[in-house]
N, CA, C and O atoms as a Tripos MOL2 file, in Angstrom:
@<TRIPOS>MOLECULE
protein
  248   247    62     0     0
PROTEIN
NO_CHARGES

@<TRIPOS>ATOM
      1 N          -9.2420    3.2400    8.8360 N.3       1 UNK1
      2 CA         -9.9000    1.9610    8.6550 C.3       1 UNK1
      3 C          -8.9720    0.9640    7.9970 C.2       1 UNK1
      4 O          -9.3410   -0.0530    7.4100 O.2       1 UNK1
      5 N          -7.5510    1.4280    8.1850 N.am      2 UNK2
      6 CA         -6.6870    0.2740    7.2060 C.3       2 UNK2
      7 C          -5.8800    0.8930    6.4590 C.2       2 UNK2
      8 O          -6.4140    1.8770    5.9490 O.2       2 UNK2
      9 N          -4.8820    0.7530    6.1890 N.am      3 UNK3
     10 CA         -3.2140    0.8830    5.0410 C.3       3 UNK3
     11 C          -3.4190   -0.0410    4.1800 C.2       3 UNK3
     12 O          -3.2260   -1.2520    4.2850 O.2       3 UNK3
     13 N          -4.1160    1.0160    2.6820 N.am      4 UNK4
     14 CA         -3.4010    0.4040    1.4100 C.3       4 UNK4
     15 C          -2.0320   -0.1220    1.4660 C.2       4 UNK4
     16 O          -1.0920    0.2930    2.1440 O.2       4 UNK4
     17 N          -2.0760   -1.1670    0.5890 N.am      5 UNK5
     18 CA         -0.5230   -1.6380    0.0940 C.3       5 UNK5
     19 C           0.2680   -1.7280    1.7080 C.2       5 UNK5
     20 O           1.3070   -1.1170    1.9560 O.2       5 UNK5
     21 N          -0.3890   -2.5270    2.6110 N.am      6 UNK6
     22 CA          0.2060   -2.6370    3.6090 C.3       6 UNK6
     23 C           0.1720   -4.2060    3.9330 C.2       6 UNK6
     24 O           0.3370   -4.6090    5.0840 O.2       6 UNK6
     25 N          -0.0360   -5.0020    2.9330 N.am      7 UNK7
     26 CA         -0.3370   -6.1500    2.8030 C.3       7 UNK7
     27 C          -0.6390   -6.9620    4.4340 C.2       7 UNK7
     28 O          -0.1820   -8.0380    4.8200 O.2       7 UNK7
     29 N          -1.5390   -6.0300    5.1460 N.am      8 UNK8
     30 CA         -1.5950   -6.9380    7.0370 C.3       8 UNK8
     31 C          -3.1880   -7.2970    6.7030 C.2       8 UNK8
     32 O          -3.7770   -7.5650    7.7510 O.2       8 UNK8
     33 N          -3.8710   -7.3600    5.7650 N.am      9 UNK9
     34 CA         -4.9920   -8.4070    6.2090 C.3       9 UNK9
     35 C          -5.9970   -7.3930    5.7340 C.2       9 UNK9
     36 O          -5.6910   -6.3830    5.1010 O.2       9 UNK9
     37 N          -7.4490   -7.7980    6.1500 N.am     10 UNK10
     38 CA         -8.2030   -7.3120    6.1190 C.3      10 UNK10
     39 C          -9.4340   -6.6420    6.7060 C.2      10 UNK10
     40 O          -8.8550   -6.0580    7.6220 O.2      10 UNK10
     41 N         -10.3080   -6.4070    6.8050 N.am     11 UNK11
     42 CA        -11.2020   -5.6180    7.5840 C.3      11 UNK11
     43 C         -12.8340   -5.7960    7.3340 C.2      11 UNK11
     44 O         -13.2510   -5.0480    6.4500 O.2      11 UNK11
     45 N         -13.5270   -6.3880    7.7600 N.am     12 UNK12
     46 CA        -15.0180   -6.6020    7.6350 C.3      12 UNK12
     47 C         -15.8160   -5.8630    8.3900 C.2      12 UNK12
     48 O         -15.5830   -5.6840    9.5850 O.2      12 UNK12
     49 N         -16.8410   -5.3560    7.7720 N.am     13 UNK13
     50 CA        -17.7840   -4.8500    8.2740 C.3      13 UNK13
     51 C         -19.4100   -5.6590    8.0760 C.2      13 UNK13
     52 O         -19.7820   -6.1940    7.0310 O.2      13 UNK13
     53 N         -20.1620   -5.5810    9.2800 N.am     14 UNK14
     54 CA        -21.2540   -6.4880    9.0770 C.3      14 UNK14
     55 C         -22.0610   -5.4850    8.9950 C.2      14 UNK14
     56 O         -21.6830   -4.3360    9.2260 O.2      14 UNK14
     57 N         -23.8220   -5.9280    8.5020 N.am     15 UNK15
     58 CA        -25.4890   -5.0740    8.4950 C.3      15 UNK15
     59 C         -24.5000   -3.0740    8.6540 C.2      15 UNK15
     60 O         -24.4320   -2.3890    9.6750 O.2      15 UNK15
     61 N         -24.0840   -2.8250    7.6250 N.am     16 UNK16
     62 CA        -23.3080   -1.5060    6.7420 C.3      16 UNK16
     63 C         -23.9900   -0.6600    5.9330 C.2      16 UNK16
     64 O         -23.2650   -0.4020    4.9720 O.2      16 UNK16
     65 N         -25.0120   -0.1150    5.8570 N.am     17 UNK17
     66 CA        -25.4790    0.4920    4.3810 C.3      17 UNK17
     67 C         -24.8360    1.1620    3.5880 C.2      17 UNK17
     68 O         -24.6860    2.3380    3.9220 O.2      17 UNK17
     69 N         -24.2140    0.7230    2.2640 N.am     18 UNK18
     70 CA        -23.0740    1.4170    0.9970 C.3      18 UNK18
     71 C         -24.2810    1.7420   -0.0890 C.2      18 UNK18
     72 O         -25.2070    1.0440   -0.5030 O.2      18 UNK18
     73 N         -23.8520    3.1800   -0.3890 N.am     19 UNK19
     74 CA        -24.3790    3.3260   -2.2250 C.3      19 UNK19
     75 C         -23.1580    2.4300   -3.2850 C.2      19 UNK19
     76 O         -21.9480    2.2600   -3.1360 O.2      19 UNK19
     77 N         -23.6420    2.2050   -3.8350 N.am     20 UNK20
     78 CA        -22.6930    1.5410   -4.7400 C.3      20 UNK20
     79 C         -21.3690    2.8490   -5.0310 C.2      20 UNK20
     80 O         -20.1640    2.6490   -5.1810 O.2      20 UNK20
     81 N         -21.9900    3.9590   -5.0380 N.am     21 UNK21
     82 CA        -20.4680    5.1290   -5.2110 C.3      21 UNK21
     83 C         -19.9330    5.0980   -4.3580 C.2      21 UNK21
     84 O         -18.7660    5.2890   -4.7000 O.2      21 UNK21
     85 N         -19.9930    4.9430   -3.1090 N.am     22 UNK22
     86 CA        -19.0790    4.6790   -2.2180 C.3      22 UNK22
     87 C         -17.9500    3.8400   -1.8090 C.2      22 UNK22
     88 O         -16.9540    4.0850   -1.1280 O.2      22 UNK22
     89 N         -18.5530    2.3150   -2.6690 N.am     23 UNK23
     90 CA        -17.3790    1.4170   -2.5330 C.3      23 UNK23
     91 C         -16.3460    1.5440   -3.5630 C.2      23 UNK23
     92 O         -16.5600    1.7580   -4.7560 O.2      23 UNK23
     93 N         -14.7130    1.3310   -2.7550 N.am     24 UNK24
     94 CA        -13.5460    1.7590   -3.7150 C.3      24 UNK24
     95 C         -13.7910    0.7390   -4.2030 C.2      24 UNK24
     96 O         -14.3240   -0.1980   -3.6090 O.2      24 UNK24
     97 N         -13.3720    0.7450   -5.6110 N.am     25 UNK25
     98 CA        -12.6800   -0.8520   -6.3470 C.3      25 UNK25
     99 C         -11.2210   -1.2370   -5.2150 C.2      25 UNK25
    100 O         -10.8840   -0.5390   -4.2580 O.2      25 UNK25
    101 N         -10.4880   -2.6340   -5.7130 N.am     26 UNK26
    102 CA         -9.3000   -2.7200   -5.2260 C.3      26 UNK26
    103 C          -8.5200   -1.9600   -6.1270 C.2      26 UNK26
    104 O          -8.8400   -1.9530   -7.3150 O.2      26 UNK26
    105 N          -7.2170   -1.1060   -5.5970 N.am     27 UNK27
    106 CA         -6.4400   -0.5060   -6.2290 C.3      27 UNK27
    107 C          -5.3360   -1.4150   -7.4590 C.2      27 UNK27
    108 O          -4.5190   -0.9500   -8.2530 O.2      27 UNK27
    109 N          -5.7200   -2.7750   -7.2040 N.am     28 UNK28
    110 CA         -4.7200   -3.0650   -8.0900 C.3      28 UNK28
    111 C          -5.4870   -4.4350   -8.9270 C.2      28 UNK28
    112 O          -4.8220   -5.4230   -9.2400 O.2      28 UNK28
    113 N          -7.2640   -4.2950   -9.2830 N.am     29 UNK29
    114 CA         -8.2830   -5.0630   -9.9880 C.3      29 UNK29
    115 C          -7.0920   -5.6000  -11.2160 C.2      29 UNK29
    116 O          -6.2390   -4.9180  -11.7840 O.2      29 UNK29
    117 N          -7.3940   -7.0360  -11.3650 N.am     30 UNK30
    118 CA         -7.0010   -7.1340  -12.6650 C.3      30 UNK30
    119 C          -7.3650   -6.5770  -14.2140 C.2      30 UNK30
    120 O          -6.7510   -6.7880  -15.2600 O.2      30 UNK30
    121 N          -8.4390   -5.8830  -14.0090 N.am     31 UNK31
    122 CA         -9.0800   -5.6950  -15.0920 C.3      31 UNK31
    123 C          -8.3730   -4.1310  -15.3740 C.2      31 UNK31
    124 O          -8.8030   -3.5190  -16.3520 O.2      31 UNK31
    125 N          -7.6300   -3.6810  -14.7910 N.am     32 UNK32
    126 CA         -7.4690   -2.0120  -15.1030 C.3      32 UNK32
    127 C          -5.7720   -2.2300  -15.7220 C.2      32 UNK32
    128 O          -5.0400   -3.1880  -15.4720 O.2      32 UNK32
    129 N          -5.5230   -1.3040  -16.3850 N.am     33 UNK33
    130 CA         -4.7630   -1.0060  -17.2030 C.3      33 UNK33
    131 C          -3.1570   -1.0850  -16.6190 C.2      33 UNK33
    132 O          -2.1290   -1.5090  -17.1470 O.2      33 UNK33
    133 N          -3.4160   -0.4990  -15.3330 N.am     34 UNK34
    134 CA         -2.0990    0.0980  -14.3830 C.3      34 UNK34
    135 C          -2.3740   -0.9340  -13.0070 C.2      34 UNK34
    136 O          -2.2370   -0.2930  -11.9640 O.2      34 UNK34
    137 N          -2.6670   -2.1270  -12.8240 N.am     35 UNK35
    138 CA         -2.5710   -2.8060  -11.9270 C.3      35 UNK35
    139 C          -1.0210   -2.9920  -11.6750 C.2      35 UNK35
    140 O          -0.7350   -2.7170  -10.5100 O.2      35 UNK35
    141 N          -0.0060   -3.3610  -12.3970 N.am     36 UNK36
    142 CA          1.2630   -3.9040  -12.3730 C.3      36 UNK36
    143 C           1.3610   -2.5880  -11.4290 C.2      36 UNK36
    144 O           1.9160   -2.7360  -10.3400 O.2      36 UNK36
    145 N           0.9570   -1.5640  -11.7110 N.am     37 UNK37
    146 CA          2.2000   -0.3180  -11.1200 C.3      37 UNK37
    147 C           1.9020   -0.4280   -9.4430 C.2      37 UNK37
    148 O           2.8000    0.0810   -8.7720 O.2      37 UNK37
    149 N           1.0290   -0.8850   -8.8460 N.am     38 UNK38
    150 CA          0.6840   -0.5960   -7.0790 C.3      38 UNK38
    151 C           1.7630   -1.5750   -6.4470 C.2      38 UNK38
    152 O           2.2980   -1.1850   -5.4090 O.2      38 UNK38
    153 N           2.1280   -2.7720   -6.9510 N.am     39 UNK39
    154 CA          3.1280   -3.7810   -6.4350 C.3      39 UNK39
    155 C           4.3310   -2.5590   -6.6780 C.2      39 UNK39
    156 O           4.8660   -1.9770   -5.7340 O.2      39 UNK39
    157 N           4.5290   -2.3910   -7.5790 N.am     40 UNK40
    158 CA          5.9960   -1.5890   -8.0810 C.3      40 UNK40
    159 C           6.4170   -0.3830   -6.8330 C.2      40 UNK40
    160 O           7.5110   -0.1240   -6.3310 O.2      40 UNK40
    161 N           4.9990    0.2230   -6.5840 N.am     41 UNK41
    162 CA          5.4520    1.5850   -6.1170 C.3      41 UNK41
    163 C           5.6220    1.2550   -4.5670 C.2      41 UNK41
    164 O           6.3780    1.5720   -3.6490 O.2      41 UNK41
    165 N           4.3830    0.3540   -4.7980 N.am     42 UNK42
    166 CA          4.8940   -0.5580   -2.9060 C.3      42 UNK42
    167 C           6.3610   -0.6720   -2.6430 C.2      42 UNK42
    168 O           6.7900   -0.2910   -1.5540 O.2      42 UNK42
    169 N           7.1450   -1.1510   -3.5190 N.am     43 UNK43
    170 CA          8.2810   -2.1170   -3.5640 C.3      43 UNK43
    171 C           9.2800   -0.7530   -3.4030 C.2      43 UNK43
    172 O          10.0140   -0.7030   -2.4170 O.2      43 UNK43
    173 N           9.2920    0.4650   -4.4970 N.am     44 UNK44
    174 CA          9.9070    1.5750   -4.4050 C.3      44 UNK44
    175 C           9.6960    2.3870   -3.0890 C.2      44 UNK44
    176 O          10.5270    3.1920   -2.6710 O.2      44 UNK44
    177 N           8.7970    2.1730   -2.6210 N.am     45 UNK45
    178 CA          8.6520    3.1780   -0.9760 C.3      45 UNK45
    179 C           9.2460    2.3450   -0.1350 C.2      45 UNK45
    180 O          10.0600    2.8950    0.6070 O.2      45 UNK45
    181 N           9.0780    0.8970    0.0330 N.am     46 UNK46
    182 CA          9.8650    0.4050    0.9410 C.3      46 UNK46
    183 C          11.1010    0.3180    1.2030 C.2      46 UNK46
    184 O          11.6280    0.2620    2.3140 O.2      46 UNK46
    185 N          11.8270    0.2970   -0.3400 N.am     47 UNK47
    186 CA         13.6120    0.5610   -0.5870 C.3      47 UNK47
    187 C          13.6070    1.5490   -0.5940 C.2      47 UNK47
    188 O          14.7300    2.0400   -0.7030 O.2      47 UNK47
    189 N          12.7170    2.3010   -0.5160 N.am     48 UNK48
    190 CA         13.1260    4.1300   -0.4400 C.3      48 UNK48
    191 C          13.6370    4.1570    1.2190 C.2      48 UNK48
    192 O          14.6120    4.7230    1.7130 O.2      48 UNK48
    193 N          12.6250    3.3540    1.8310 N.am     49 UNK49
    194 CA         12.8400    3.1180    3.4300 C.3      49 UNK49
    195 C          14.2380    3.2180    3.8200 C.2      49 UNK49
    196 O          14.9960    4.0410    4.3320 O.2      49 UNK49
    197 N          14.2710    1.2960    3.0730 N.am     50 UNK50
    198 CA         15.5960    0.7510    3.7950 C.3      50 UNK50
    199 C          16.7720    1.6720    3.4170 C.2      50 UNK50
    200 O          17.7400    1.6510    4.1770 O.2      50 UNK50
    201 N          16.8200    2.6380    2.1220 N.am     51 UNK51
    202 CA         18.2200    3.1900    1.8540 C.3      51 UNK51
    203 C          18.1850    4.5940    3.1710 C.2      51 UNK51
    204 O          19.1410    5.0670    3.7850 O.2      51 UNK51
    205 N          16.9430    4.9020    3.2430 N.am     52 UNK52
    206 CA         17.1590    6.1470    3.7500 C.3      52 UNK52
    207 C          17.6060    5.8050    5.7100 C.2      52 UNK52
    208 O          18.2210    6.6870    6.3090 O.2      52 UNK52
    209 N          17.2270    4.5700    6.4120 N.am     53 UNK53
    210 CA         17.8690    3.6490    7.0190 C.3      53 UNK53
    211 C          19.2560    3.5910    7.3570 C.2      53 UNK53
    212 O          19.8390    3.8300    8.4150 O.2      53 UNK53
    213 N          19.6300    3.2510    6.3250 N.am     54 UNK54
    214 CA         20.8340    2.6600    6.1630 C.3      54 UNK54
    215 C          21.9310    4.0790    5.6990 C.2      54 UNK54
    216 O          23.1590    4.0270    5.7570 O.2      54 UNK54
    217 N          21.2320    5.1230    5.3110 N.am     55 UNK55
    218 CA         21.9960    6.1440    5.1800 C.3      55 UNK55
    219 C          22.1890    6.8910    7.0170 C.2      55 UNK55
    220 O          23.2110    7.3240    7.5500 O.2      55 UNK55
    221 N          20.9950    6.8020    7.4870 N.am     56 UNK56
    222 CA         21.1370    7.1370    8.8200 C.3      56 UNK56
    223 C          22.2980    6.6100    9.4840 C.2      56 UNK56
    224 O          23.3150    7.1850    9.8730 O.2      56 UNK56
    225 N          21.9050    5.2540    9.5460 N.am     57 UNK57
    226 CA         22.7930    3.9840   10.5110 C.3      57 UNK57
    227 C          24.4820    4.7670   10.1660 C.2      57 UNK57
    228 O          25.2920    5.1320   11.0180 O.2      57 UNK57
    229 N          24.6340    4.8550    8.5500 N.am     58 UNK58
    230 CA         25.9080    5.4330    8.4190 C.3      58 UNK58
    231 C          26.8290    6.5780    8.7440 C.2      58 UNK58
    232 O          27.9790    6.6640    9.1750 O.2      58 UNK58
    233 N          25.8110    7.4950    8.3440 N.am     59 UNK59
    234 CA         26.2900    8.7510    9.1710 C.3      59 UNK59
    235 C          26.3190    8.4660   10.4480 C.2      59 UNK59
    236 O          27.4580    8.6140   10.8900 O.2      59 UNK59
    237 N          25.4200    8.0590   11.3760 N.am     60 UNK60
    238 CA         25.9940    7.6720   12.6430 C.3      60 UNK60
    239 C          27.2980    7.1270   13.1640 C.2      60 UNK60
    240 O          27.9820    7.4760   14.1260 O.2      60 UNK60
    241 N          27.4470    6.2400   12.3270 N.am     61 UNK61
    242 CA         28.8350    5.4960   12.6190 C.3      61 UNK61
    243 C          29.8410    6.5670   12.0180 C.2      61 UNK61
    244 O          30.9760    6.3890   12.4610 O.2      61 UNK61
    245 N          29.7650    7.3740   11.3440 N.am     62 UNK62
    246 CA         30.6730    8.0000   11.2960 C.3      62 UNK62
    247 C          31.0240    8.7430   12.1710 C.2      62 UNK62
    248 O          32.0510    9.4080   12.0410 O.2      62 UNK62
@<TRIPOS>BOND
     1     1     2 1
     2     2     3 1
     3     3     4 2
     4     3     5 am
     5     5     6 1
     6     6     7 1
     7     7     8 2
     8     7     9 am
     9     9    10 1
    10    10    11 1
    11    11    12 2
    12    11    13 am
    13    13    14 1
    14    14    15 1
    15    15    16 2
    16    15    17 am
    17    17    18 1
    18    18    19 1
    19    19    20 2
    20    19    21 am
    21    21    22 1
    22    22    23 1
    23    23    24 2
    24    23    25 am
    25    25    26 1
    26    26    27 1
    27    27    28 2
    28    27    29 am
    29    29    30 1
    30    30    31 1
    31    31    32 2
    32    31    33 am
    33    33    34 1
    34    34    35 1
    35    35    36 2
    36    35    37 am
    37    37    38 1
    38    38    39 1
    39    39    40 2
    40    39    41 am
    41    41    42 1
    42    42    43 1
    43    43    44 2
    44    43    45 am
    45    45    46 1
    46    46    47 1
    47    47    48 2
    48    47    49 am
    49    49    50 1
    50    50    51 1
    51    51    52 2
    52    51    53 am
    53    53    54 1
    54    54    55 1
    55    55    56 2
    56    55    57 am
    57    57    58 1
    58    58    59 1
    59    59    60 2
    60    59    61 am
    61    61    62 1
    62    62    63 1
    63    63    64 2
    64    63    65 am
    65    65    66 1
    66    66    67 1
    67    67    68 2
    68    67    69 am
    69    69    70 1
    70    70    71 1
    71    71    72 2
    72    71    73 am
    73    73    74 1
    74    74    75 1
    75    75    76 2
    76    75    77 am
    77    77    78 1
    78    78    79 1
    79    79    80 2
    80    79    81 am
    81    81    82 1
    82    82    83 1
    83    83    84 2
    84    83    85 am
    85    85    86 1
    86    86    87 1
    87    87    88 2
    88    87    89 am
    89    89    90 1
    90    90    91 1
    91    91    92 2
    92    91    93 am
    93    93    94 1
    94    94    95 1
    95    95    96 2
    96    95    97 am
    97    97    98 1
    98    98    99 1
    99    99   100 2
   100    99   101 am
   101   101   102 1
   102   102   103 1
   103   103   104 2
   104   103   105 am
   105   105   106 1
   106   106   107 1
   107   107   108 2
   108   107   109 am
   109   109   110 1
   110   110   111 1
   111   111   112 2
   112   111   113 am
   113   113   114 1
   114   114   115 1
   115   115   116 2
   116   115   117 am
   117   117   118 1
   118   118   119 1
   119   119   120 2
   120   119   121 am
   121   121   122 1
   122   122   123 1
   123   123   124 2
   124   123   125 am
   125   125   126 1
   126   126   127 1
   127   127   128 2
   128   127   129 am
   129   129   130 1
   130   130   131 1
   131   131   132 2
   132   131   133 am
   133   133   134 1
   134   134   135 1
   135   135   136 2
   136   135   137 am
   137   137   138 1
   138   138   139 1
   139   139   140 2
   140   139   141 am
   141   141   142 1
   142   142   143 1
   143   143   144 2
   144   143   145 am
   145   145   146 1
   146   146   147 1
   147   147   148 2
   148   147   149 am
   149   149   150 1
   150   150   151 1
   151   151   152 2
   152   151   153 am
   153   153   154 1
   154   154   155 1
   155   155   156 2
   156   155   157 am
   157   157   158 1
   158   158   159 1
   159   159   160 2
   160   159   161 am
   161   161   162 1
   162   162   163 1
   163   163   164 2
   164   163   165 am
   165   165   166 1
   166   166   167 1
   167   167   168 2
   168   167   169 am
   169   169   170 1
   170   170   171 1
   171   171   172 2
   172   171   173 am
   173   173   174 1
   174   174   175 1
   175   175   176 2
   176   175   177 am
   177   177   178 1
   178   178   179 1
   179   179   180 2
   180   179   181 am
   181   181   182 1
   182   182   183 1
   183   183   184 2
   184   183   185 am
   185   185   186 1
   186   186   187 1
   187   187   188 2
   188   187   189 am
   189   189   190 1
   190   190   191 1
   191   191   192 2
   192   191   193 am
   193   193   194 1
   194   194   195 1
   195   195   196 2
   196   195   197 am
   197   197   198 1
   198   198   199 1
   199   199   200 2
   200   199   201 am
   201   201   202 1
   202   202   203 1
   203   203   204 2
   204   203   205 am
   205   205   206 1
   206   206   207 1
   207   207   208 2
   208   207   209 am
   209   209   210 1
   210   210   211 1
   211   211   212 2
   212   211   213 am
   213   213   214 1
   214   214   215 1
   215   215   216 2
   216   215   217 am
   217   217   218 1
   218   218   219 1
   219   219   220 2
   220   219   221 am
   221   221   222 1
   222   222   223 1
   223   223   224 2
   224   223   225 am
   225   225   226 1
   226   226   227 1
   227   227   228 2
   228   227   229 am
   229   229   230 1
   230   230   231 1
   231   231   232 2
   232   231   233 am
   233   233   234 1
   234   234   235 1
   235   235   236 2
   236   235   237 am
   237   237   238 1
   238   238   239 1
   239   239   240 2
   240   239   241 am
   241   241   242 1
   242   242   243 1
   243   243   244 2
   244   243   245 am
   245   245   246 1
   246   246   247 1
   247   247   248 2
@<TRIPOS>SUBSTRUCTURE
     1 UNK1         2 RESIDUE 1 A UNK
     2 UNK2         6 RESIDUE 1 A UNK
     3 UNK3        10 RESIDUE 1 A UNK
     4 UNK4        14 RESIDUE 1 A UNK
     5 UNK5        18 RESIDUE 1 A UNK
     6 UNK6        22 RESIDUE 1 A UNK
     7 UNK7        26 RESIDUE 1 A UNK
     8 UNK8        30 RESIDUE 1 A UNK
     9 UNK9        34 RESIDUE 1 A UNK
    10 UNK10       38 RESIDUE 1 A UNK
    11 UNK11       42 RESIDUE 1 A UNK
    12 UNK12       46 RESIDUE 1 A UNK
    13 UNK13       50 RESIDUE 1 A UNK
    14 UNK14       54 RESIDUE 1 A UNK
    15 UNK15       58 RESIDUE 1 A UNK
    16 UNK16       62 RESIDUE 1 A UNK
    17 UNK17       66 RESIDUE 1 A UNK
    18 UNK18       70 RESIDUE 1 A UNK
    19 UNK19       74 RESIDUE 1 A UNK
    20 UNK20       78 RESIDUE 1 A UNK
    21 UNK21       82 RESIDUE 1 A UNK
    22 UNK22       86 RESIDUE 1 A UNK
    23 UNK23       90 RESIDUE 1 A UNK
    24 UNK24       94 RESIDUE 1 A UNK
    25 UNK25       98 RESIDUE 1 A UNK
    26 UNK26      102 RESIDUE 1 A UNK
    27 UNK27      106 RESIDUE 1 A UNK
    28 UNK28      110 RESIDUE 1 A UNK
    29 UNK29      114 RESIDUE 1 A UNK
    30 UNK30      118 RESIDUE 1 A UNK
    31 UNK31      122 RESIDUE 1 A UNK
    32 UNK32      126 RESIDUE 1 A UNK
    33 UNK33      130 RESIDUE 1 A UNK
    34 UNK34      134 RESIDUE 1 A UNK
    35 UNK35      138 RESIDUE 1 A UNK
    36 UNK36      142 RESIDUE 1 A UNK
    37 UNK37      146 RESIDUE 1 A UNK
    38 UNK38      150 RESIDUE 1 A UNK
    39 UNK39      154 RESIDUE 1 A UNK
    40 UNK40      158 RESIDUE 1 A UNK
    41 UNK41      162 RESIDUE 1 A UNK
    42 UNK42      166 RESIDUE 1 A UNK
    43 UNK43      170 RESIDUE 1 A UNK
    44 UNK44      174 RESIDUE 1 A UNK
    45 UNK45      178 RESIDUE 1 A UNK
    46 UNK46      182 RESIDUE 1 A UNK
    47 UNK47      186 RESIDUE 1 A UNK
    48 UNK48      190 RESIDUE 1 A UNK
    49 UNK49      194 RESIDUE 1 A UNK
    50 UNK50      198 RESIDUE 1 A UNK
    51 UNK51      202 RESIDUE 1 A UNK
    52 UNK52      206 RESIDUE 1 A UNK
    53 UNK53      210 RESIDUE 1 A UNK
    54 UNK54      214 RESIDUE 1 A UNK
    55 UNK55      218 RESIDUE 1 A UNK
    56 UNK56      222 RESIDUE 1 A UNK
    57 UNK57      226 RESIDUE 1 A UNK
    58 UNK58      230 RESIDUE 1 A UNK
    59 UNK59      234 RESIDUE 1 A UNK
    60 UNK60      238 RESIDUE 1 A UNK
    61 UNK61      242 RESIDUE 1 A UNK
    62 UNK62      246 RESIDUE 1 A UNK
């Protein structure tokens, strides 16, 4: 139904029946303690990406 921390948009659902336990909070609410960290770890998986990338591309050329 969608990728956290995939920053592509969003997703609506219309006439849905939710218990209130069912709905997630957002993972990164201002009100919680560890909001700063979901941008961070986003940011670390994606340069985890590009190095592991760019380690490929290299050995290739070698």
């Amino acid at each position: 139904m969608g990728q956290r921390q995939t920053g592509s948009g969003t997703v609506s659902f219309h006439d849905v029946r939710l218990d209130d336990e069912e709905v997630l909070v957002k993972p990164y609410a201002q009100d919680h303690p560890f909001s700063t960290l979901t941008p961070i770890l986003s940011q670390s998986i994606l340069s985890a990406v590009f190095v592991g990338s760019a380690q490929g591309a290299l050995e290739e050329a070698r």
